[in-house]
C-alpha positions as CSV (number, residue, x, y, z in Angstrom):
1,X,76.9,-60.9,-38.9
2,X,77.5,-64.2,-40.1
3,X,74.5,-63.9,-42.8
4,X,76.1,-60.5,-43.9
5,X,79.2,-62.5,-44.7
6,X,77.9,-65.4,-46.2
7,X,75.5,-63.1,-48.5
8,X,78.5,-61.5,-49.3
9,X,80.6,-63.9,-50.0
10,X,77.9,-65.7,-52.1
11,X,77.4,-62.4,-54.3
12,X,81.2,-62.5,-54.9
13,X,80.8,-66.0,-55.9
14,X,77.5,-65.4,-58.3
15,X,79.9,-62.4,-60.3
16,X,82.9,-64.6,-60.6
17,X,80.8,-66.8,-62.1
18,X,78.9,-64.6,-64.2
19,X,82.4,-63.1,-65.4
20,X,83.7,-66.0,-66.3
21,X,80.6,-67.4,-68.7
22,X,81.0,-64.2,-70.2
23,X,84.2,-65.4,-71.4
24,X,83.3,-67.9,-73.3
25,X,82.3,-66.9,-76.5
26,X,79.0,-68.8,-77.4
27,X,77.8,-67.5,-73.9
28,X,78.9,-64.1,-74.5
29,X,77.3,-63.9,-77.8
30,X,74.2,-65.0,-76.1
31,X,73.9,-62.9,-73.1
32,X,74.9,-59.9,-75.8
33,X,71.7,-60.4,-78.0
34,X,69.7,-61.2,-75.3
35,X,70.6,-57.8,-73.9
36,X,69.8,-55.7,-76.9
37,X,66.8,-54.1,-76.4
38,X,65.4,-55.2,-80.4
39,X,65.7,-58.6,-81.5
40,X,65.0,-59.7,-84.9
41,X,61.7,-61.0,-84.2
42,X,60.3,-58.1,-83.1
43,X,61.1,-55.3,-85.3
44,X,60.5,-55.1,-89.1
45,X,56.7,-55.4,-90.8
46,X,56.9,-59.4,-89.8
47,X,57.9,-59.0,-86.1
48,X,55.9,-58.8,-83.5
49,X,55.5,-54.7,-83.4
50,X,54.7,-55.0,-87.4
51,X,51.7,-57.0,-86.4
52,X,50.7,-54.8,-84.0
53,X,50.6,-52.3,-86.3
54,X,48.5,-54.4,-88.6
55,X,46.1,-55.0,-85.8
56,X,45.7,-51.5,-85.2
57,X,44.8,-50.9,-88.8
58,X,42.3,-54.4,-88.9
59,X,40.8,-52.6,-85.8
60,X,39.8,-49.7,-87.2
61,X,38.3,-51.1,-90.6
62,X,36.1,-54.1,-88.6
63,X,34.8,-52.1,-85.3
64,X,33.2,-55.7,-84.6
65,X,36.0,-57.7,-84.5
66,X,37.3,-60.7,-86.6
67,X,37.2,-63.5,-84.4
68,X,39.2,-65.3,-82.1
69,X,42.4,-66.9,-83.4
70,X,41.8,-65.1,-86.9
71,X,44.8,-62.6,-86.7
72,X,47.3,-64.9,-87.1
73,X,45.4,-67.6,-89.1
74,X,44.9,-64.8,-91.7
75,X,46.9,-61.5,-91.5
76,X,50.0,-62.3,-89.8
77,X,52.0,-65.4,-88.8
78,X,51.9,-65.1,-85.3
79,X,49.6,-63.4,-82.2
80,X,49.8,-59.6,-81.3
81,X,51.2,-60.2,-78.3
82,X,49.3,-57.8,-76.1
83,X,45.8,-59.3,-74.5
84,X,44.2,-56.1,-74.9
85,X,44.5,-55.6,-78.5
86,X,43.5,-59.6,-79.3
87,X,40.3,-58.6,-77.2
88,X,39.6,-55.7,-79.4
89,X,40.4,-58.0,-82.3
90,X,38.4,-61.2,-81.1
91,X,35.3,-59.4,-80.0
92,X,35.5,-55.6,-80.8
93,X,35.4,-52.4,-79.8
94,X,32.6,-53.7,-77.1
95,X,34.4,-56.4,-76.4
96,X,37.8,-54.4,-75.5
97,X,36.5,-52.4,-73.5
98,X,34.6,-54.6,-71.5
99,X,38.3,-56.6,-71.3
100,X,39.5,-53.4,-69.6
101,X,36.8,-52.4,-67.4
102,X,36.6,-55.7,-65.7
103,X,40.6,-55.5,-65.4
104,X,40.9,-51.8,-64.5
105,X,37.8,-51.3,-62.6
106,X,38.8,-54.6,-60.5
107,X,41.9,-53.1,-59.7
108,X,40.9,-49.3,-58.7
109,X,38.2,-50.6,-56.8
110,X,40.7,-53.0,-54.8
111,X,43.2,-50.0,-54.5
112,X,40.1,-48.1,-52.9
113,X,39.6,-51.5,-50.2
114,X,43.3,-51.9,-49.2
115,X,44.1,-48.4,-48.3
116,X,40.9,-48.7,-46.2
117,X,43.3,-50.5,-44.1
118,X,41.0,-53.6,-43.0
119,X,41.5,-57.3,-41.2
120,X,41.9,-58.6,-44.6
121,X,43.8,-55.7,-45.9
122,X,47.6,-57.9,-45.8
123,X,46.2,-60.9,-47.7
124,X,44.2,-58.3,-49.7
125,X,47.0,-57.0,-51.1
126,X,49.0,-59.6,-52.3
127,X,46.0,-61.1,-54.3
128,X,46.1,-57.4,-55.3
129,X,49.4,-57.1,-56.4
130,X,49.5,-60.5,-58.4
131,X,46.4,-59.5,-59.8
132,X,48.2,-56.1,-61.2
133,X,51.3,-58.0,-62.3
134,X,48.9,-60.5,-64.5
135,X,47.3,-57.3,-66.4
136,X,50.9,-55.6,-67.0
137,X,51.6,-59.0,-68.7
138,X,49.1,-58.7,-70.9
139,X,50.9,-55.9,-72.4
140,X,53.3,-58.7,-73.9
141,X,51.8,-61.9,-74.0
142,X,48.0,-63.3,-74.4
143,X,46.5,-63.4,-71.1
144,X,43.1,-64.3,-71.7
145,X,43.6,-68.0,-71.5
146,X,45.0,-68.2,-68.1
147,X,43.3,-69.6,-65.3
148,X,44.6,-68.1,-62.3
149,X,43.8,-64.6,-64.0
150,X,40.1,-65.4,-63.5
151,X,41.1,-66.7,-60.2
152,X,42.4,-63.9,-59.5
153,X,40.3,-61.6,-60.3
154,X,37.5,-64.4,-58.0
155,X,39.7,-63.8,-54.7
156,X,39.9,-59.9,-55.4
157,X,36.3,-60.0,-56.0
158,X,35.6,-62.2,-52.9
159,X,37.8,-59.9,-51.0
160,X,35.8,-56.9,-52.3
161,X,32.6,-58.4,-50.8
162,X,33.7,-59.7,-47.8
163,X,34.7,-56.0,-46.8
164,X,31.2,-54.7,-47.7
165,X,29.7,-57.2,-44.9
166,X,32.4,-56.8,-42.1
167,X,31.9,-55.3,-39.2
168,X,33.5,-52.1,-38.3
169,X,36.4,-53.0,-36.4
170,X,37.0,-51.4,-32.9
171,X,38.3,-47.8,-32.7
């Protein structure tokens, strides 16, 4: 009971708080644009949706690609933003799709292992699960560069072959 309270009183305390940064102005402001759901950088043919649009358009007139780190050194000022489409454009059509096979064949083959319901099946599924939050992130941000992605994808992999050698378990 005494948690209860304490949570409680401890929410009350976070929205008195929040309520009153809300009154002051430059905070306000902030929290108000940060709420919108389209900021200035991403709408317009020079936000970050306008260059996805041109990448979509690059992609269809190069099915090979144009190279890593071309897109913004030469057709827009920044990156797409989304790690599937700077695969496409780095590396191409081949190259894309390879991208997503390894990412969403990973992750329907792991799907398949943890409702097996093995030994391994707990820690299983919370390499699972970060793995699954890393691709969604890729809709938004360049994820091609991070290291614990390919780790990742390792201890999902290494989980995936470990259950292919277990023993059946008693039952």
């Amino acid at each position: 009971m005494r948690l209860v309270v304490l949570a409680m009183i401890g929410l009350v305390a976070v929205a008195a708080v929040i309520v009153a940064a809300l009154h002051v102005d430059g905070i306000g402001r902030l929290l108000a644009e940060r709420a919108s759901l389209t900021q200035t950088y991403d709408v317009g043919p020079d936000g970050r949706f306008g260059g996805q649009e041109k990448a979509f358009a690059i992609l269809l007139e190069n099915p090979f690609g144009i190279g890593a780190l071309q897109f913004a050194a030469r057709f827009h000022h920044e990156d797409v933003h989304n790690v599937y489409l700077n695969m496409f454009l780095a590396a191409g059509w081949l190259g894309g799709l390879a991208f997503i096979a390894m990412i969403g064949g990973t992750i329907v083959l792991a799907v398949g292992r943890v409702l097996a319901r093995q030994c391994t099946s707990p820690l299983f599924l919370i390499a699972l699960a970060a793995l699954v939050g890393n691709a969604v992130e890729g809709l938004v941000i360049d994820i091609d560069h991070w290291r614990h992605l390919y780790l990742l994808l390792a201890v999902v992999w290494g989980y995936l072959a470990a259950g292919r050698r277990a023993p059946a378990g008693p039952g």
